[in-house]
mmCIF file of the N, C-alpha and C atoms, coordinates in Angstrom:
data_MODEL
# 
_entry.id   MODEL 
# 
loop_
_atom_site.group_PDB 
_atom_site.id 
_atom_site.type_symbol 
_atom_site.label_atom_id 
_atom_site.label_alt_id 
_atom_site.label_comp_id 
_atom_site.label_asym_id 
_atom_site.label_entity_id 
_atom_site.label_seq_id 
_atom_site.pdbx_PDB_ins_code 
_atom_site.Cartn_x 
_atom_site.Cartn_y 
_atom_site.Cartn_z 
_atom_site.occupancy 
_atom_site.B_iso_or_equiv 
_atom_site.pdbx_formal_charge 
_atom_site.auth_seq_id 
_atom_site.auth_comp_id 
_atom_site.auth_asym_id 
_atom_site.auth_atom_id 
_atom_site.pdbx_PDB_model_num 
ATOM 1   N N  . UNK A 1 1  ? 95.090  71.397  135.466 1.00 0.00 ? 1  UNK A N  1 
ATOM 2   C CA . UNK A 1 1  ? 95.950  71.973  134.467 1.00 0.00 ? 1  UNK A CA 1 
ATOM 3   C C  . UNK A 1 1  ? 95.124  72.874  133.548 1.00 0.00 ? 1  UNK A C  1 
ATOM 4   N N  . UNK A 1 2  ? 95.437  73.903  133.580 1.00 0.00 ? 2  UNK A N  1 
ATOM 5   C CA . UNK A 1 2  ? 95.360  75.083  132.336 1.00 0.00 ? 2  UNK A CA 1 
ATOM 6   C C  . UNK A 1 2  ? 95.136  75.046  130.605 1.00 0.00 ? 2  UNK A C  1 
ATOM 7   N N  . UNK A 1 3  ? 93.806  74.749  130.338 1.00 0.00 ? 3  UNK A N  1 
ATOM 8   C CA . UNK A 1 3  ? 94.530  74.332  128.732 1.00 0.00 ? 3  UNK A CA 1 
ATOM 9   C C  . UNK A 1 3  ? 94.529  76.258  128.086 1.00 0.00 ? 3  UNK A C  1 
ATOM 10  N N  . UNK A 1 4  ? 95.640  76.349  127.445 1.00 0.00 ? 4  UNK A N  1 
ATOM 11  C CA . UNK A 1 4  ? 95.396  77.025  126.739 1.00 0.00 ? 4  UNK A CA 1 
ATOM 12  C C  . UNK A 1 4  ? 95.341  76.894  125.520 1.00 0.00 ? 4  UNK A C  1 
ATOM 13  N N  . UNK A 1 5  ? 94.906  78.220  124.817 1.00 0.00 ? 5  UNK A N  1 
ATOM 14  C CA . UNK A 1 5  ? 93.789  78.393  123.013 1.00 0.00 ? 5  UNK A CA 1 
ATOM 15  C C  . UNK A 1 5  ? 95.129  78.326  122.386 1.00 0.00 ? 5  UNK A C  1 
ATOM 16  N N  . UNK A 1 6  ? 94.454  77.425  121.481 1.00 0.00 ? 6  UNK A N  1 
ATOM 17  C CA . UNK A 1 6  ? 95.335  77.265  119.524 1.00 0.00 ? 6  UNK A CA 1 
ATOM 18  C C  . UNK A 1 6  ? 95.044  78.015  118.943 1.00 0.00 ? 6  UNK A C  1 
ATOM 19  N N  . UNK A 1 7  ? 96.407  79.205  118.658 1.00 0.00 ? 7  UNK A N  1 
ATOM 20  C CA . UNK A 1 7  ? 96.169  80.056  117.655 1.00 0.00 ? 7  UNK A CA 1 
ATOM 21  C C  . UNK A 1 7  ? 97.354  79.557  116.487 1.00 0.00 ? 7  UNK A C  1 
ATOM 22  N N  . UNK A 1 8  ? 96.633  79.547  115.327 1.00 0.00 ? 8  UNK A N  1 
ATOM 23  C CA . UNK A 1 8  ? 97.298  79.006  114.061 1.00 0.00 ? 8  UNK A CA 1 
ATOM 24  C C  . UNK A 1 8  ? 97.711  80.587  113.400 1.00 0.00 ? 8  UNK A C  1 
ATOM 25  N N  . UNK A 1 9  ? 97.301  80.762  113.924 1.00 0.00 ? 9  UNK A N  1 
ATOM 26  C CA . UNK A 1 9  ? 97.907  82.734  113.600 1.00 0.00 ? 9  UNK A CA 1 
ATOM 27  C C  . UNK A 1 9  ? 100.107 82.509  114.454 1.00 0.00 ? 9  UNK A C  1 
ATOM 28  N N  . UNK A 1 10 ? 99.833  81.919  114.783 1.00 0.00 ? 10 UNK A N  1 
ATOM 29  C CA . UNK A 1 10 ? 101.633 81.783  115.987 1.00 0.00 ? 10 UNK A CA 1 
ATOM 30  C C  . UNK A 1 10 ? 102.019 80.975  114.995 1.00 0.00 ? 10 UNK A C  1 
ATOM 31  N N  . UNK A 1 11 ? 102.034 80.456  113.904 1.00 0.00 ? 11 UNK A N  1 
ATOM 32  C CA . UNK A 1 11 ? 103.028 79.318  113.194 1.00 0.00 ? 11 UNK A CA 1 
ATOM 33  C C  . UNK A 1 11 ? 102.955 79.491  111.257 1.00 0.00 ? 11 UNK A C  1 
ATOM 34  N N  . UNK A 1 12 ? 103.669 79.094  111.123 1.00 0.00 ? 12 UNK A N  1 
ATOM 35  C CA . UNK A 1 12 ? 104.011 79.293  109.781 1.00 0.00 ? 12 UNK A CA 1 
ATOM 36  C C  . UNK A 1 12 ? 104.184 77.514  109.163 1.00 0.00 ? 12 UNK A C  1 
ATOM 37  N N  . UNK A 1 13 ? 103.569 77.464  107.694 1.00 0.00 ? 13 UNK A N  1 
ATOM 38  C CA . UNK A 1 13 ? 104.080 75.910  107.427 1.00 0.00 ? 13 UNK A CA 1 
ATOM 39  C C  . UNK A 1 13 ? 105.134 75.937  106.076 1.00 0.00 ? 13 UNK A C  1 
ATOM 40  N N  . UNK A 1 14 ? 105.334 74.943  105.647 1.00 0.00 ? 14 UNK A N  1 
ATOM 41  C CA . UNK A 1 14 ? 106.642 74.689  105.149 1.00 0.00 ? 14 UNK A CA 1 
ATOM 42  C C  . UNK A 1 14 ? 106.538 75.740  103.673 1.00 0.00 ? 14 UNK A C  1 
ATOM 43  N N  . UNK A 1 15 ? 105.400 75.598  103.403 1.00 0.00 ? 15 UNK A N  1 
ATOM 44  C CA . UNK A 1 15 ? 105.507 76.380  102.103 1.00 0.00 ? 15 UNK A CA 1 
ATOM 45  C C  . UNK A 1 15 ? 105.433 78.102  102.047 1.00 0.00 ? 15 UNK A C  1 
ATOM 46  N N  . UNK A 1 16 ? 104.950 78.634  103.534 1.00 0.00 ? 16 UNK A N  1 
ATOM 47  C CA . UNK A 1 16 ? 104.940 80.161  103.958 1.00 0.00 ? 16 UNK A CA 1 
ATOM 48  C C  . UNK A 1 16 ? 106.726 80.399  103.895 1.00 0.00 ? 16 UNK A C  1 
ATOM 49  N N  . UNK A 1 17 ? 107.712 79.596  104.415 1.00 0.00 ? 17 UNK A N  1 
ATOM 50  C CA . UNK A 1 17 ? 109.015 79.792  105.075 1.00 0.00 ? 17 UNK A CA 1 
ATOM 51  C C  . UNK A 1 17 ? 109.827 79.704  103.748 1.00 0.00 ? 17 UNK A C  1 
ATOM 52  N N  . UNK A 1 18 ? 109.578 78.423  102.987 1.00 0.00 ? 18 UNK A N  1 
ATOM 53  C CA . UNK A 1 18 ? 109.615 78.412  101.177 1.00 0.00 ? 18 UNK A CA 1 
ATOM 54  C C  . UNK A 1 18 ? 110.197 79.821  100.972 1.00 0.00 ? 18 UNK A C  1 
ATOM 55  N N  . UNK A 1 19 ? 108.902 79.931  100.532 1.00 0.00 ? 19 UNK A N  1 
ATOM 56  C CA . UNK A 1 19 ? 108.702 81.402  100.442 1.00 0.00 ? 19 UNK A CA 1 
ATOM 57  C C  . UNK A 1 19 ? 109.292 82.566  100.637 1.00 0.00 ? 19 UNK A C  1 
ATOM 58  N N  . UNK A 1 20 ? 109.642 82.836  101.923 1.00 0.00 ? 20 UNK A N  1 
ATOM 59  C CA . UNK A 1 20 ? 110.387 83.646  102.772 1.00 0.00 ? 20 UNK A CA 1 
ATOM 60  C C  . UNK A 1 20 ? 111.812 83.383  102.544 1.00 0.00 ? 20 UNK A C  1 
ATOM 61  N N  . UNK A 1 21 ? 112.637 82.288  102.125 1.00 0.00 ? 21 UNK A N  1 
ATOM 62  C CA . UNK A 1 21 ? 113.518 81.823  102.346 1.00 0.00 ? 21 UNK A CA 1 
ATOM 63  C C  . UNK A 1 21 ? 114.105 81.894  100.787 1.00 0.00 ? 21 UNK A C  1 
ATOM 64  N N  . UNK A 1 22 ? 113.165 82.138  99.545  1.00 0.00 ? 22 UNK A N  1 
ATOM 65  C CA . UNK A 1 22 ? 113.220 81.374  98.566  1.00 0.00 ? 22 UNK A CA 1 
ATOM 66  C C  . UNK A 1 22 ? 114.221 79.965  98.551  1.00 0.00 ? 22 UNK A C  1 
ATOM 67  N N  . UNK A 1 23 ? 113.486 79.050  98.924  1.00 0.00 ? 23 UNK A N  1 
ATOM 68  C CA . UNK A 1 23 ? 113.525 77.695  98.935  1.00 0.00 ? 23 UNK A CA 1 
ATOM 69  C C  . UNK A 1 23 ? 112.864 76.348  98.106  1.00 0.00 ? 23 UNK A C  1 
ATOM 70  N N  . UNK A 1 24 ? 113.551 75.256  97.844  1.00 0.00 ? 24 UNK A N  1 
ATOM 71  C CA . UNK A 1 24 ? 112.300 74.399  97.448  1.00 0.00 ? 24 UNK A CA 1 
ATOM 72  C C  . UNK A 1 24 ? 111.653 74.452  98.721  1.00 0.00 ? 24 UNK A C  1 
ATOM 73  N N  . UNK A 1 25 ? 109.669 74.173  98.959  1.00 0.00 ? 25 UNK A N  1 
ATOM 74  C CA . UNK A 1 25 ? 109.265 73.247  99.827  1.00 0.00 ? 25 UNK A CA 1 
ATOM 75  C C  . UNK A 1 25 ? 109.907 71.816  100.521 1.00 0.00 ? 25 UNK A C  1 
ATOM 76  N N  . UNK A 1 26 ? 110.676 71.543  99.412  1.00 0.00 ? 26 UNK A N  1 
ATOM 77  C CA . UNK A 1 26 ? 110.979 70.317  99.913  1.00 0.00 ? 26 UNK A CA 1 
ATOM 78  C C  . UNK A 1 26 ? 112.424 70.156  100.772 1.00 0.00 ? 26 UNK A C  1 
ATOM 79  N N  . UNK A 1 27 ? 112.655 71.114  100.638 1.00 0.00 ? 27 UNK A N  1 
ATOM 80  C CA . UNK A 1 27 ? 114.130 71.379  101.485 1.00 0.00 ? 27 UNK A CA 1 
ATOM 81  C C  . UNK A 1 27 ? 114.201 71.561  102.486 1.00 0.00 ? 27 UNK A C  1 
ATOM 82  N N  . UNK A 1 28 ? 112.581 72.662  103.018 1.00 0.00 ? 28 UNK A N  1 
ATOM 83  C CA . UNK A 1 28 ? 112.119 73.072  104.275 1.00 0.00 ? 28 UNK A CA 1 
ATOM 84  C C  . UNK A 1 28 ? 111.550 71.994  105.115 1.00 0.00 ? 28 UNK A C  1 
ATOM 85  N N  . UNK A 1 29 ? 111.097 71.175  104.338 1.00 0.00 ? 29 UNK A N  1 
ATOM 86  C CA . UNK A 1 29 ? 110.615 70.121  104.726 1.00 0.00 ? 29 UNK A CA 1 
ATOM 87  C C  . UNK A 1 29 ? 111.666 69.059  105.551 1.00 0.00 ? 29 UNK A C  1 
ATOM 88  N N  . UNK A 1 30 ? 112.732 69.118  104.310 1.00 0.00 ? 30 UNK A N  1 
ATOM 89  C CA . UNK A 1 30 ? 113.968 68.018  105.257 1.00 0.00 ? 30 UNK A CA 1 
ATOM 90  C C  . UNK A 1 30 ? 114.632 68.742  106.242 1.00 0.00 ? 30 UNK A C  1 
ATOM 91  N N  . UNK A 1 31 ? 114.674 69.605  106.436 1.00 0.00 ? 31 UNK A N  1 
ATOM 92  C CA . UNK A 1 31 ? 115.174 70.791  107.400 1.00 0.00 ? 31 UNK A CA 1 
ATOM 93  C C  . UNK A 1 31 ? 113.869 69.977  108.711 1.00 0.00 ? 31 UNK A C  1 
ATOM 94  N N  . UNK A 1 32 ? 112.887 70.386  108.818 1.00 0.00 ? 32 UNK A N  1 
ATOM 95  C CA . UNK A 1 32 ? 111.603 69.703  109.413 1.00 0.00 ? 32 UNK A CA 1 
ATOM 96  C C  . UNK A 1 32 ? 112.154 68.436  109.789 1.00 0.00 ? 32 UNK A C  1 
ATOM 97  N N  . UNK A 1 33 ? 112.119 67.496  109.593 1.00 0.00 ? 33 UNK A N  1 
ATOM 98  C CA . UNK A 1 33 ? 112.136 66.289  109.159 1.00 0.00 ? 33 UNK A CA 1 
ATOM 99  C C  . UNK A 1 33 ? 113.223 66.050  110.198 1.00 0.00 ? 33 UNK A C  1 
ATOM 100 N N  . UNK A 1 34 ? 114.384 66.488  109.672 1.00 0.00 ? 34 UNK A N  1 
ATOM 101 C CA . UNK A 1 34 ? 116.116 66.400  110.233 1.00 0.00 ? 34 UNK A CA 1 
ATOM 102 C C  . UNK A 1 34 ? 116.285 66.982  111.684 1.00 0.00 ? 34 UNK A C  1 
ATOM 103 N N  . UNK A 1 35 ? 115.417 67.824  112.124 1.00 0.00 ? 35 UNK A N  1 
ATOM 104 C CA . UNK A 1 35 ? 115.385 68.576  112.876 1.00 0.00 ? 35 UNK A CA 1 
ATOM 105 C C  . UNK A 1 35 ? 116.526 70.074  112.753 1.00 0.00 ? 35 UNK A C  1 
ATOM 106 N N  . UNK A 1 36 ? 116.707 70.162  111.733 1.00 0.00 ? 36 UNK A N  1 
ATOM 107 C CA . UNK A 1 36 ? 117.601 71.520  111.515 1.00 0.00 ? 36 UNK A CA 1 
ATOM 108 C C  . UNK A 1 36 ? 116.686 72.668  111.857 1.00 0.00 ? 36 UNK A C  1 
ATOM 109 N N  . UNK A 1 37 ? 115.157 72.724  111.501 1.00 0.00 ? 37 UNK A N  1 
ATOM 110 C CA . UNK A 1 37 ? 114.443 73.940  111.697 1.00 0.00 ? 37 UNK A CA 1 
ATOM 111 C C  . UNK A 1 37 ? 113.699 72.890  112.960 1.00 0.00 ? 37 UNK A C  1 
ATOM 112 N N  . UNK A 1 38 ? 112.829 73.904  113.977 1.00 0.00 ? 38 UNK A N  1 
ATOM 113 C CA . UNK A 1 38 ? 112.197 73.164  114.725 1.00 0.00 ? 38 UNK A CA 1 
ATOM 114 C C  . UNK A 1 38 ? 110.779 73.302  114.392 1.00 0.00 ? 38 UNK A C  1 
ATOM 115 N N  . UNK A 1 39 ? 110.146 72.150  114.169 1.00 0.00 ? 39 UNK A N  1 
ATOM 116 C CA . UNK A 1 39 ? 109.023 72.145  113.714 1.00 0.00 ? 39 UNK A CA 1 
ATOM 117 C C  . UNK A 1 39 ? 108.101 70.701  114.579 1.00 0.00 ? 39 UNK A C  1 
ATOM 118 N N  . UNK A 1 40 ? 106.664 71.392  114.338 1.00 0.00 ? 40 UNK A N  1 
ATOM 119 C CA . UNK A 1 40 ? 106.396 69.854  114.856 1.00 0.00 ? 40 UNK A CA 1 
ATOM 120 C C  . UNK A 1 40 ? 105.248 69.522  113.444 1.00 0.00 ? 40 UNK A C  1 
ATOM 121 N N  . UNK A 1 41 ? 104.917 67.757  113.677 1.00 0.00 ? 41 UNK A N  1 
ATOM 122 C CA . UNK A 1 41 ? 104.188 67.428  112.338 1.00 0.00 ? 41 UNK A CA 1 
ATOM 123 C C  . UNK A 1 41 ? 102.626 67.304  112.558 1.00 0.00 ? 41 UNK A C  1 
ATOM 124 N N  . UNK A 1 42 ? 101.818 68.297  112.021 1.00 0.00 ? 42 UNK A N  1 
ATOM 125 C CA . UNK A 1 42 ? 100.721 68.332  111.948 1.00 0.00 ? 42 UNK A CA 1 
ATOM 126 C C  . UNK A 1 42 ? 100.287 67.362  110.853 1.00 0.00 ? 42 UNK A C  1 
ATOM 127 N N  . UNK A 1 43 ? 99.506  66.290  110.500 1.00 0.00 ? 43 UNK A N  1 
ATOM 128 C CA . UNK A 1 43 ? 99.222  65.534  109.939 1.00 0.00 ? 43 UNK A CA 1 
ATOM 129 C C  . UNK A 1 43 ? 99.863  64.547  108.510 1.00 0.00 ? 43 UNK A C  1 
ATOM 130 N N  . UNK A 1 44 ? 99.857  65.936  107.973 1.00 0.00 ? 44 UNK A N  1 
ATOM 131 C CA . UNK A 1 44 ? 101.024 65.593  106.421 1.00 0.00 ? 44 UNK A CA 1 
ATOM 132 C C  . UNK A 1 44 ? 101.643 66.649  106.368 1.00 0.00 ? 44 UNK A C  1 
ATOM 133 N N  . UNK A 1 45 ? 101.637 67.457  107.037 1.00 0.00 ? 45 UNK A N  1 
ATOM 134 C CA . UNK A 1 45 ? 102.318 69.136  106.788 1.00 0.00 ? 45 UNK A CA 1 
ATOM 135 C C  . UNK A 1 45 ? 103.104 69.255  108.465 1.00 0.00 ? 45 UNK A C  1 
ATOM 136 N N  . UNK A 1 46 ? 103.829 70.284  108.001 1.00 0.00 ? 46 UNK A N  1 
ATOM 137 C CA . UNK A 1 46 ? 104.822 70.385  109.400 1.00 0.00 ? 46 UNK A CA 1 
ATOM 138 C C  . UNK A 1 46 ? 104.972 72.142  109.595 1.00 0.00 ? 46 UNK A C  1 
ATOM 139 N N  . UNK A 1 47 ? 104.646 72.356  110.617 1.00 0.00 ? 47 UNK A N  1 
ATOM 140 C CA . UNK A 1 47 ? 103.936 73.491  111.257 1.00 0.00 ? 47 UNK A CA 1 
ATOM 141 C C  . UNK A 1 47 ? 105.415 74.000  112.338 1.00 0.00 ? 47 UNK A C  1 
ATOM 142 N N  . UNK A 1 48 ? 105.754 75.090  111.779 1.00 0.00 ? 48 UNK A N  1 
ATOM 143 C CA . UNK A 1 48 ? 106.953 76.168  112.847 1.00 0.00 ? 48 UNK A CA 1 
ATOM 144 C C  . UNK A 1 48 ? 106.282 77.224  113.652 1.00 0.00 ? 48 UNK A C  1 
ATOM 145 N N  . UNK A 1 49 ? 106.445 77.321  114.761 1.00 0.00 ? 49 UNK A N  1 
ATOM 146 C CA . UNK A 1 49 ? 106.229 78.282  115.314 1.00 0.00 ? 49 UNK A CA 1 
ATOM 147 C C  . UNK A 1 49 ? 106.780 79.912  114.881 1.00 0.00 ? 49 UNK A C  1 
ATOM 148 N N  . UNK A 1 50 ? 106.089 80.428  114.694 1.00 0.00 ? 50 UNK A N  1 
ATOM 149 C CA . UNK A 1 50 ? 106.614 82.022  114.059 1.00 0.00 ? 50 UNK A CA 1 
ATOM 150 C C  . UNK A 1 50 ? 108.115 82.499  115.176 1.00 0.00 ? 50 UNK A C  1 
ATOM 151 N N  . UNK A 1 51 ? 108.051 82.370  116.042 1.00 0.00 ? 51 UNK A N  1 
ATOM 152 C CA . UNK A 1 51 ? 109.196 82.942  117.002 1.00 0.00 ? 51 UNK A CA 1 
ATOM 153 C C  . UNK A 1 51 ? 110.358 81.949  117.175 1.00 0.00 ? 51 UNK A C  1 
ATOM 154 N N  . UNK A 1 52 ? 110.154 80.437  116.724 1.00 0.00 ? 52 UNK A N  1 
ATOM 155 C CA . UNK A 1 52 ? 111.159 79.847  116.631 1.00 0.00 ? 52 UNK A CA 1 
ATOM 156 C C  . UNK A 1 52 ? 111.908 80.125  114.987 1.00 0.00 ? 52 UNK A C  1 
ATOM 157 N N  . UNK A 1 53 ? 110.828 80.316  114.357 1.00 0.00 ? 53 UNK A N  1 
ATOM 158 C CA . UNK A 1 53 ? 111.480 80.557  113.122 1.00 0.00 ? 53 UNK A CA 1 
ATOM 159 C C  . UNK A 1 53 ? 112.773 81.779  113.039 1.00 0.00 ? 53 UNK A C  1 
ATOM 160 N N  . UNK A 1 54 ? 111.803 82.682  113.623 1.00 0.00 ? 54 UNK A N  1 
ATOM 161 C CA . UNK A 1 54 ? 112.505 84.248  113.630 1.00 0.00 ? 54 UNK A CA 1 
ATOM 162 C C  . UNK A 1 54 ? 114.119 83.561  114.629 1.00 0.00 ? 54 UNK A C  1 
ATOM 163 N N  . UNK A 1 55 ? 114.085 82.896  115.623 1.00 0.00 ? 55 UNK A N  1 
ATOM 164 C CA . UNK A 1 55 ? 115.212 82.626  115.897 1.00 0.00 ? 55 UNK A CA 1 
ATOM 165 C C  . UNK A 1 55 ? 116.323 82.279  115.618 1.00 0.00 ? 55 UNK A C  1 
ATOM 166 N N  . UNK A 1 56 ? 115.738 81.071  115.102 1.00 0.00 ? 56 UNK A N  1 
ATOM 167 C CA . UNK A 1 56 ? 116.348 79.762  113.822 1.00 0.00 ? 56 UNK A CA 1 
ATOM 168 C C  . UNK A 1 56 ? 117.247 80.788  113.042 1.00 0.00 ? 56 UNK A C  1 
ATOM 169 N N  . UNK A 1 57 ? 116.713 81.788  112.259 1.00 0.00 ? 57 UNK A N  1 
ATOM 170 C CA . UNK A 1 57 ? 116.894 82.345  111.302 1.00 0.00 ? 57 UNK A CA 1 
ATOM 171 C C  . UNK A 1 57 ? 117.862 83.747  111.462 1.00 0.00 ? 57 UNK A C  1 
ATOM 172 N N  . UNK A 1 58 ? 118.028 84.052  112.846 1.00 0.00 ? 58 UNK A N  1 
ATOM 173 C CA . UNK A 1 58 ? 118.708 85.120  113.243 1.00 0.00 ? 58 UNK A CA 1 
ATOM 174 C C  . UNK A 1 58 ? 119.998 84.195  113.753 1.00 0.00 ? 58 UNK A C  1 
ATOM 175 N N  . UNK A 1 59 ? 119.676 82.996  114.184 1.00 0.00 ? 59 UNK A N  1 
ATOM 176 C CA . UNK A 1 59 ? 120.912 81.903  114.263 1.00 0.00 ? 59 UNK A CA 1 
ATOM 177 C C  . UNK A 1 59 ? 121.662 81.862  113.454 1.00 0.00 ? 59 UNK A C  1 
ATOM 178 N N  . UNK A 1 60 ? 121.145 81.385  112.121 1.00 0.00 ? 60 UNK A N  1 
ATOM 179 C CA . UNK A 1 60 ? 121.496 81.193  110.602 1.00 0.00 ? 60 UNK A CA 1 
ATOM 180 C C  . UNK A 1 60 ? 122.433 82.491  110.341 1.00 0.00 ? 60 UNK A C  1 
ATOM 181 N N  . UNK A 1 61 ? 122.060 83.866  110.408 1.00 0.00 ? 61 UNK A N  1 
ATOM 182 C CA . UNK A 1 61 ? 122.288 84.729  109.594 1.00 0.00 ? 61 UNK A CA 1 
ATOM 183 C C  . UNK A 1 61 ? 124.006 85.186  110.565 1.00 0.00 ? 61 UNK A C  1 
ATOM 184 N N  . UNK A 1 62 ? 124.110 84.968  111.667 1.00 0.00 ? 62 UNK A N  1 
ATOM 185 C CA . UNK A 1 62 ? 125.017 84.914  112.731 1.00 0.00 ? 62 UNK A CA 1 
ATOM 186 C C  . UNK A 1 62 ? 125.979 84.348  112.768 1.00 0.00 ? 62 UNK A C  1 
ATOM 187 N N  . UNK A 1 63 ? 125.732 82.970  112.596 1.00 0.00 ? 63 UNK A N  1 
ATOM 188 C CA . UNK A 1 63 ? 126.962 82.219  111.965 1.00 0.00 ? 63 UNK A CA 1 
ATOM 189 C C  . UNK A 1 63 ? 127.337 82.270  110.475 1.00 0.00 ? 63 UNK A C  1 
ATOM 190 N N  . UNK A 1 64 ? 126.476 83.020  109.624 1.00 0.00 ? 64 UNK A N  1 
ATOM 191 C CA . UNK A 1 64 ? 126.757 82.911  108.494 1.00 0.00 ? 64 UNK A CA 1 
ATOM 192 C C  . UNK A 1 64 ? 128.064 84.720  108.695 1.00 0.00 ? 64 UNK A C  1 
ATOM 193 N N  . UNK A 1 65 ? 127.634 84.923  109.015 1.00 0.00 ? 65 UNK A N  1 
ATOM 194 C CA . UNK A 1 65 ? 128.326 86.603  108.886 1.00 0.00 ? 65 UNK A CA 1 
ATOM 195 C C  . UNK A 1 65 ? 129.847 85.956  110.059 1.00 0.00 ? 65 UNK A C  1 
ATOM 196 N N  . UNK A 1 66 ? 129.924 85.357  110.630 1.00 0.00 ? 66 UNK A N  1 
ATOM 197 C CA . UNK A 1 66 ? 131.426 84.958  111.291 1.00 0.00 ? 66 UNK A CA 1 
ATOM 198 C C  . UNK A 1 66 ? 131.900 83.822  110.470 1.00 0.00 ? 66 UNK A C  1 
ATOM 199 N N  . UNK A 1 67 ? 131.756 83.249  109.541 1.00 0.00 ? 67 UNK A N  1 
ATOM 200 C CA . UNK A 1 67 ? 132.103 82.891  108.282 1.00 0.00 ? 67 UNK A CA 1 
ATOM 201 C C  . UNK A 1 67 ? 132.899 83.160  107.445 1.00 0.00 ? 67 UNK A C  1 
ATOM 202 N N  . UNK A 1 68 ? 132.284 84.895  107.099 1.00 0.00 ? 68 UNK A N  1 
ATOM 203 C CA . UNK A 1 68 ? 132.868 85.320  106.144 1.00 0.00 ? 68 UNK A CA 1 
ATOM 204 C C  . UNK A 1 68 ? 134.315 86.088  106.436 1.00 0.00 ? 68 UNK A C  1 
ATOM 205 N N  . UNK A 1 69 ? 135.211 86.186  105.734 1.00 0.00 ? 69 UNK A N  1 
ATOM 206 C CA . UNK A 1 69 ? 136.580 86.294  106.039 1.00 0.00 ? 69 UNK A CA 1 
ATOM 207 C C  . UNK A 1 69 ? 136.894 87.649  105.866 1.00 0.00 ? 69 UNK A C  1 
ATOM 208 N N  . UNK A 1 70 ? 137.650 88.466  106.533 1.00 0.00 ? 70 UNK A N  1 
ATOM 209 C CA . UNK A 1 70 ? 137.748 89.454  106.019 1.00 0.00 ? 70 UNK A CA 1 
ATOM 210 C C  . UNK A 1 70 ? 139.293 89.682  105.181 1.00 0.00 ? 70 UNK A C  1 
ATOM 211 N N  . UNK A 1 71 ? 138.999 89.971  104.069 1.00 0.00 ? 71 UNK A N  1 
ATOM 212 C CA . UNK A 1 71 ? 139.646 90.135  103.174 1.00 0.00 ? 71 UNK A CA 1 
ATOM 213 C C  . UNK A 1 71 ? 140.665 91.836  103.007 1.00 0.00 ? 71 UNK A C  1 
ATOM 214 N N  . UNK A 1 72 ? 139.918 92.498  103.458 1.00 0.00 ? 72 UNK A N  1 
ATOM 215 C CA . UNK A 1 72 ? 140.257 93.989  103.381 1.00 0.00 ? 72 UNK A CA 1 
ATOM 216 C C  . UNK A 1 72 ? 142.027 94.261  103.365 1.00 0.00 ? 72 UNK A C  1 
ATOM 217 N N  . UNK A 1 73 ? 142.515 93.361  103.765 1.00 0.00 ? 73 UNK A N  1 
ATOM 218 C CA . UNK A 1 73 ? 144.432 93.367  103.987 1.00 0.00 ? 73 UNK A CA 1 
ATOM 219 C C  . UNK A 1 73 ? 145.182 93.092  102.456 1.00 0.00 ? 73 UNK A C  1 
ATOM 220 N N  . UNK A 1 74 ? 144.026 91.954  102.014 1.00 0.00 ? 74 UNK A N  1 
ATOM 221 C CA . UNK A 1 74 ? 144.614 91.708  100.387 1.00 0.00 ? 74 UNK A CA 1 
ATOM 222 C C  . UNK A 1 74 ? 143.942 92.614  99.810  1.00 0.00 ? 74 UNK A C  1 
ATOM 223 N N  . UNK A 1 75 ? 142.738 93.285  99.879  1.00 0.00 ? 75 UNK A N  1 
ATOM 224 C CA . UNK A 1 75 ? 142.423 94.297  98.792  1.00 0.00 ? 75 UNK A CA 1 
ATOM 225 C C  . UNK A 1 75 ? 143.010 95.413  98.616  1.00 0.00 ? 75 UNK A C  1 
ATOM 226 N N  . UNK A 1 76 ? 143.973 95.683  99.832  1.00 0.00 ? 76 UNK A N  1 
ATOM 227 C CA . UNK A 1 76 ? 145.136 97.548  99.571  1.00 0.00 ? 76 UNK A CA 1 
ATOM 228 C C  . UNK A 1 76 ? 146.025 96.430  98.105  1.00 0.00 ? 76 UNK A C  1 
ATOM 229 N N  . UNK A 1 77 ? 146.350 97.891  97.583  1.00 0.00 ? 77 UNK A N  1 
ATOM 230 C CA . UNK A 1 77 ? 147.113 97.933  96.842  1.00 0.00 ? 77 UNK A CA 1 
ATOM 231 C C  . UNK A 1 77 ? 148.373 98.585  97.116  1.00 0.00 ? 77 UNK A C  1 
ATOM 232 N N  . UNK A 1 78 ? 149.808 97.694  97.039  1.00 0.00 ? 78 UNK A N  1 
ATOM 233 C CA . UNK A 1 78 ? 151.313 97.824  97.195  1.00 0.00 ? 78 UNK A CA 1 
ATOM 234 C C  . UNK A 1 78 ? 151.517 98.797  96.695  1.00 0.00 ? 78 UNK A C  1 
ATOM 235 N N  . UNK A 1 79 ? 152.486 99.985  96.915  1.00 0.00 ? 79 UNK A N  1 
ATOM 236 C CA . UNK A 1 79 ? 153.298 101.011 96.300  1.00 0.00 ? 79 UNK A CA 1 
ATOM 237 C C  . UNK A 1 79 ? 154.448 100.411 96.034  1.00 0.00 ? 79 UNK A C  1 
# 
């Protein structure tokens, strides 16, 4: 079997996504935790892969936009 190299450059941890997300840490964390984001647990910290994130997050933004209702029928105004 093949080992291949650990690059810590491919993952992001809870407080980079924080960040990105403006989030508590600790939210990202139960997201982690819950399995809502996919993450795995590096010692005391929990480590996302950069391309699952970008997924996760294009998931998120997808169902969030078929959500929203379109309204445009009540905004004409009656003569």
């Amino acid at each position: 079997m093949e080992e291949k190299d650990f690059d810590l450059n491919e993952f992001m941890n809870t407080e980079d996504i924080a960040k990105i997300l403006r989030k508590n840490i600790a939210t990202i964390q139960r997201w982690c935790r819950d399995g809502e984001l996919p993450a795995a647990k590096l010692g005391r910290t929990y480590m996302v892969r950069k391309t699952d994130f970008e997924s996760w997050y294009k998931e998120k933004i997808s169902k969030r936009h078929q959500h929203i209702p379109d309204n445009s029928s009540e905004n004409e105004v009656s003569s």
